[in-house]
C-alpha positions as CSV (number, residue, x, y, z in Angstrom):
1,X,112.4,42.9,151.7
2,X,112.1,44.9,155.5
3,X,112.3,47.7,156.4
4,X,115.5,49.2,156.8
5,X,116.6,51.4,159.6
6,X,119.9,53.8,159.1
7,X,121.5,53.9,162.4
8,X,123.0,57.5,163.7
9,X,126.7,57.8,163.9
10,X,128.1,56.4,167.1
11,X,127.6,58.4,169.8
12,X,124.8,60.0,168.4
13,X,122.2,57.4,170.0
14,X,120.4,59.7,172.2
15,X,120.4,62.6,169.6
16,X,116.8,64.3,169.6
17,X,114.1,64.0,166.7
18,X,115.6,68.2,165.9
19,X,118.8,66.7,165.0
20,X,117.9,63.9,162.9
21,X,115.6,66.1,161.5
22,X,118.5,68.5,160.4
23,X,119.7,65.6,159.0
24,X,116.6,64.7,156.8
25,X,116.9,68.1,155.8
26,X,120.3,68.4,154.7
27,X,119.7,65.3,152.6
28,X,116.8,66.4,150.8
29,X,118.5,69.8,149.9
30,X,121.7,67.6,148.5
31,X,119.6,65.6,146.6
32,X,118.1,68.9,144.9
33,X,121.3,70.2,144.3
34,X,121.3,66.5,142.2
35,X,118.2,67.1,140.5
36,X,119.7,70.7,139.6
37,X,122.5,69.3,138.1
38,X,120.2,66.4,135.9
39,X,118.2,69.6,135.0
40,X,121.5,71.7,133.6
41,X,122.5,68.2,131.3
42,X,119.0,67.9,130.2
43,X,118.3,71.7,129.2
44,X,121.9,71.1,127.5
45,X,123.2,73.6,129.4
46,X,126.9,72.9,131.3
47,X,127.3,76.6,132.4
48,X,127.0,75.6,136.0
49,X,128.5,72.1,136.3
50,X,131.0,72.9,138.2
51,X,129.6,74.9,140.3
52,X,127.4,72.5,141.2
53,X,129.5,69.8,141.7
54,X,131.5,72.0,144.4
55,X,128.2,72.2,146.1
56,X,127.3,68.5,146.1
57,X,130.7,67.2,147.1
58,X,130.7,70.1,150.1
59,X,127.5,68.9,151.4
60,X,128.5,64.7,151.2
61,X,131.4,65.4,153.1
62,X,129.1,67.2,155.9
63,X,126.7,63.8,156.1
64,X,128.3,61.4,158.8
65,X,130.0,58.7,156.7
66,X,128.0,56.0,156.8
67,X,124.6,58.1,156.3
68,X,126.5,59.7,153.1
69,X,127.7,56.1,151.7
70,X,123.8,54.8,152.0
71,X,122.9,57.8,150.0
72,X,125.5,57.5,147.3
73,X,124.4,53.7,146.8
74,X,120.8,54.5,146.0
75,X,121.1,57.4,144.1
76,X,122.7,55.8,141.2
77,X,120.5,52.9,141.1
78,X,117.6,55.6,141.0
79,X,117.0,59.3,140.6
80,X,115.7,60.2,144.1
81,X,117.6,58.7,147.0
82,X,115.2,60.0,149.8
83,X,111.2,60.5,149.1
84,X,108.4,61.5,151.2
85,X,105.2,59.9,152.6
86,X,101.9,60.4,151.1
87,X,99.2,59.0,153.1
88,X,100.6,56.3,154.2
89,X,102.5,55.5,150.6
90,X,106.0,55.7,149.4
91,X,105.8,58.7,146.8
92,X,108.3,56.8,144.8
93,X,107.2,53.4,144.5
94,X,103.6,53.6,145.2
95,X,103.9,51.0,148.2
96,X,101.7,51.0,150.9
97,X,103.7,51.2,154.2
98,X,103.2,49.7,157.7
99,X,101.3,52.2,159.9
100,X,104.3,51.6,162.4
101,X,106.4,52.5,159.6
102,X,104.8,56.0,158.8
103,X,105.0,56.7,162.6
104,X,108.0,56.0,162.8
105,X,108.9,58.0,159.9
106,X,107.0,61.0,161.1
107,X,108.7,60.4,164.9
108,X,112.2,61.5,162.9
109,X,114.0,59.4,165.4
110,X,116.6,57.4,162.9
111,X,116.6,57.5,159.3
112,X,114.1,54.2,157.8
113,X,113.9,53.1,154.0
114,X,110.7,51.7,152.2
115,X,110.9,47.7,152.6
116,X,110.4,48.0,148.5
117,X,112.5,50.2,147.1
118,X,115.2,50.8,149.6
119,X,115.0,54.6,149.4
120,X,115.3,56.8,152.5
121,X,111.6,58.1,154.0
122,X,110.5,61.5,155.3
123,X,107.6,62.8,156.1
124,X,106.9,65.8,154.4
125,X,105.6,69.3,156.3
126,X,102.9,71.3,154.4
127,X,102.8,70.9,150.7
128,X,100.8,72.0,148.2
129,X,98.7,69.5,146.0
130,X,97.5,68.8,142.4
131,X,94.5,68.4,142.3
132,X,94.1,68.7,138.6
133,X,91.1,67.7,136.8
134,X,90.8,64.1,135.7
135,X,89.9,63.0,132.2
136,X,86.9,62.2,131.4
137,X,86.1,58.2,130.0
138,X,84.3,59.5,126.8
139,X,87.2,62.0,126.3
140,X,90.1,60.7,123.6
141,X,93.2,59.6,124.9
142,X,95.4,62.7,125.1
143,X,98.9,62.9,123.0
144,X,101.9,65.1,123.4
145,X,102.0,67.8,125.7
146,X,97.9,67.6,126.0
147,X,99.1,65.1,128.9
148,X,100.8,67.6,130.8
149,X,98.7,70.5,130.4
150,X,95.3,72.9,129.3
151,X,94.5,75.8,127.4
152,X,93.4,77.2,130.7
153,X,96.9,76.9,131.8
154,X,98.2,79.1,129.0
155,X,99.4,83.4,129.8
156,X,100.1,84.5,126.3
157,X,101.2,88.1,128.0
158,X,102.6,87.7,131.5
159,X,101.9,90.8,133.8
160,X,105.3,91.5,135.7
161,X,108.8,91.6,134.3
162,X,110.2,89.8,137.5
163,X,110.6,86.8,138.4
164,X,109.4,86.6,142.0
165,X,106.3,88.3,140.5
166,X,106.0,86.1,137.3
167,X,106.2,82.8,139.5
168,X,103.5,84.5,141.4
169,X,101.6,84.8,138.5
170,X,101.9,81.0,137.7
171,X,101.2,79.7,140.5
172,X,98.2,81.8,141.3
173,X,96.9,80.5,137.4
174,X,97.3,77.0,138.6
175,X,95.5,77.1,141.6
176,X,92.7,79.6,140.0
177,X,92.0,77.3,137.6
178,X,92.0,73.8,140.3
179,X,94.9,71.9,139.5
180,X,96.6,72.9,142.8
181,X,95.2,73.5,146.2
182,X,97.3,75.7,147.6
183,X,98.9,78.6,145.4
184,X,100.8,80.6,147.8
185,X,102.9,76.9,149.5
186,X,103.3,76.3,145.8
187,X,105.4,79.8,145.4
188,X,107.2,79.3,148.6
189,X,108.4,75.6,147.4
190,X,109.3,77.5,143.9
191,X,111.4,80.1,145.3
192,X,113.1,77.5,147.7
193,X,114.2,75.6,144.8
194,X,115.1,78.8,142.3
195,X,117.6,79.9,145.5
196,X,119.7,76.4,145.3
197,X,120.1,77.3,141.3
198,X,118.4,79.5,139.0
199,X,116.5,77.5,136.2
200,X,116.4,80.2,133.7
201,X,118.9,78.9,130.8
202,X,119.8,80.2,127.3
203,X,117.4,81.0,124.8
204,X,115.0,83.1,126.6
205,X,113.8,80.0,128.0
206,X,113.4,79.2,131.8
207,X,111.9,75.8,133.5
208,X,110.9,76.8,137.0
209,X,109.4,73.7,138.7
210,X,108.0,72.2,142.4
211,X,109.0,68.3,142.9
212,X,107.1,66.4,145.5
213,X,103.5,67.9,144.4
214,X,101.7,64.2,144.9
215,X,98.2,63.7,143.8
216,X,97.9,63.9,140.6
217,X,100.2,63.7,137.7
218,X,103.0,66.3,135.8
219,X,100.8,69.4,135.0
220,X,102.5,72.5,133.1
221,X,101.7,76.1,132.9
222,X,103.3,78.6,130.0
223,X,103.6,81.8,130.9
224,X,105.0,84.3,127.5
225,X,106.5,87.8,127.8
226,X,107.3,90.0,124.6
227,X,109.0,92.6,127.0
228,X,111.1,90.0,128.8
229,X,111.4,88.7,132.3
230,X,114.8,89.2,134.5
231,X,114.9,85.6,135.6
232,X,119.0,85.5,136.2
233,X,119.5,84.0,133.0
234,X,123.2,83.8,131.8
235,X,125.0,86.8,131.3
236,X,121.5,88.4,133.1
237,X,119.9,87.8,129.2
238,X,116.1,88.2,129.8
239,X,113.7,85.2,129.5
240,X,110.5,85.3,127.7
241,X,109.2,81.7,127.6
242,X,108.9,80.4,130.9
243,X,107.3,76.7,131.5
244,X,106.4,75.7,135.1
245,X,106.1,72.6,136.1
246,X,104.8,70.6,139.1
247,X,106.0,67.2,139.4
248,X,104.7,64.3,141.4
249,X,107.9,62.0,142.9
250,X,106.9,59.3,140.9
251,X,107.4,61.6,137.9
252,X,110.4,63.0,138.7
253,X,112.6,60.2,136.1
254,X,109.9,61.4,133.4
255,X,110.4,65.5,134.1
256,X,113.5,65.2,133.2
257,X,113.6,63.7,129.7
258,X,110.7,65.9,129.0
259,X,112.3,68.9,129.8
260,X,115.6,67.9,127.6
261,X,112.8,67.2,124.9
262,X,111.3,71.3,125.7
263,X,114.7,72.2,125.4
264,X,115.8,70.8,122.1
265,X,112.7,71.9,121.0
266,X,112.9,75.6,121.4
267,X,116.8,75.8,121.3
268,X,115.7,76.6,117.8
269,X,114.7,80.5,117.3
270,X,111.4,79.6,115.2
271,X,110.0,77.3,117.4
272,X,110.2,80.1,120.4
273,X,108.7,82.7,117.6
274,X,105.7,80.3,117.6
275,X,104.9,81.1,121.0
276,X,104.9,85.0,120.7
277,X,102.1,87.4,120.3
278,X,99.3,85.2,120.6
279,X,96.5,87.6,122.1
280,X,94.6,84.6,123.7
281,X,95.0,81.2,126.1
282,X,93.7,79.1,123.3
283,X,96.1,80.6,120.6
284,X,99.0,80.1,122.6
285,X,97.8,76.2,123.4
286,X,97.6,75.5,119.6
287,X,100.8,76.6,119.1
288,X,102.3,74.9,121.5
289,X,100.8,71.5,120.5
290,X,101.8,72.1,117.1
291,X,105.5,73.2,117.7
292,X,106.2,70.2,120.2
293,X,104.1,68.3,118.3
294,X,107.6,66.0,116.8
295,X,109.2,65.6,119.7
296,X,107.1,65.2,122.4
297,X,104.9,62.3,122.1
């Protein structure tokens, strides 16, 4: 397979790398309005459907037509219908692309696709980066949520009792303790993504997350608040188990069913109990391996 160019709407030829880039831009926030909706039917939660689905039809019907029918094809042969660069790589399929390619991409001139996997290309601004610790070879295979995360990413008693302050708290944790370079892009990219819809649900529970964080794999942080957070939850309820997760592209298929399999998980009233009042990191890590411990494999 080539690669595939998108031409610009007739009489859009001499259109300037800004406008195309307003383009890019619009598609990637449509397709997180996508992932926002996947999120609400995972956490079981169909609060905000509608709402949603206002939003998404509103912004296809601002897409030229031919841009917007390209779109619609490859999103429902795959979750993310437009991925970013990383070093010279298709975050989605892992291909290697042509260095005329990733210039190309980067020039913003016309929309291109990756000869392998069809999906639309951008190349990302600044973005922060896992760089989570590797496991070692004499180390046992991990299981469960051990793939995903580390005692050392466990708060049992989160400082703040706001959100803004809480995610602040999160990602400062991750970067403090290496899995992410860059703490302070990481809460930007968090805030950006809790403005298109909130991600606190029922339950107490939230799932704030950062897609597109390449170089390394899915890596969750708990945070725990006895006092309660204001996250936005429905009917302004107050969360006090919040799970942040950075997500590579690649991974973004897998987030999702694990975060339906966090949400059936603590739906239940004793399996949150389980993760209050631990007075330490490792407590709180026990407990969580043991509650998810059934479903999360």
């Amino acid at each position: 397979m080539t690669d595939q160019s998108i031409s610009k709407p007739q009489g859009a030829a001499r259109s300037t790398k800004g406008l195309m880039q307003k383009t890019i831009n619009h598609l990637i926030q449509l397709q997180d309005l996508l992932i926002a909706r996947a999120q609400q039917e995972a956490s079981m939660e169909d609060v905000r459907l509608e709402q949603l689905d206002a939003a998404i039809q509103a912004m296809y019907e601002q897409l030229p037509p031919p841009i917007a029918a390209q779109f619609k094809r490859i999103e429902k042969k795959a979750v993310l219908g437009i991925v970013p660069v990383a070093n010279g790589v298709c975050s989605a399929c892992g291909m290697s692309l042509p260095v005329s390619l990733v210039h190309s991409v980067h020039a913003a001139d016309r929309l291109h696709t990756c000869p392998n996997c069809a999906r639309m290309l951008f190349y990302p601004e600044s973005s922060p980066r896992n760089i989570g610790k590797r496991q070692r070879r004499s180390e046992p295979p991990k299981v469960g949520i051990e793939r995903f995360s580390a005692p050392e990413l466990m708060i049992p008693d989160l400082a703040s009792t706001e959100r803004d302050d809480v995610l602040a708290e999160l990602c400062s944790k991750m970067e403090a303790e290496g899995f992410v370079d860059n703490g302070r892009l990481l809460l930007e990219e968090a805030l950006k993504r809790e403005a298109i819809a909130g991600t606190a649900i029922g339950h107490s529970l939230a799932f704030p997350h950062v897609r597109g964080v390449e170089g390394g794999g899915l890596t969750l942080a708990l945070g725990v608040s006895a006092k309660g957070v204001k996250f936005g939850g429905p009917g302004r309820a107050l969360t006090r188990i919040v799970f942040f997760m950075v997500i590579p592209t690649a991974a973004s298929a897998f987030y999702l069913k694990l975060l339906s399999g966090l949400a059936q998980v603590f739906q239940k009233e004793e399996a949150r109990e389980k993760l209050m009042g631990h007075d330490s990191p490792e407590k709180l890590w026990k407990a969580l391996i043991k509650v998810t411990k059934p479903l999360i494999r």
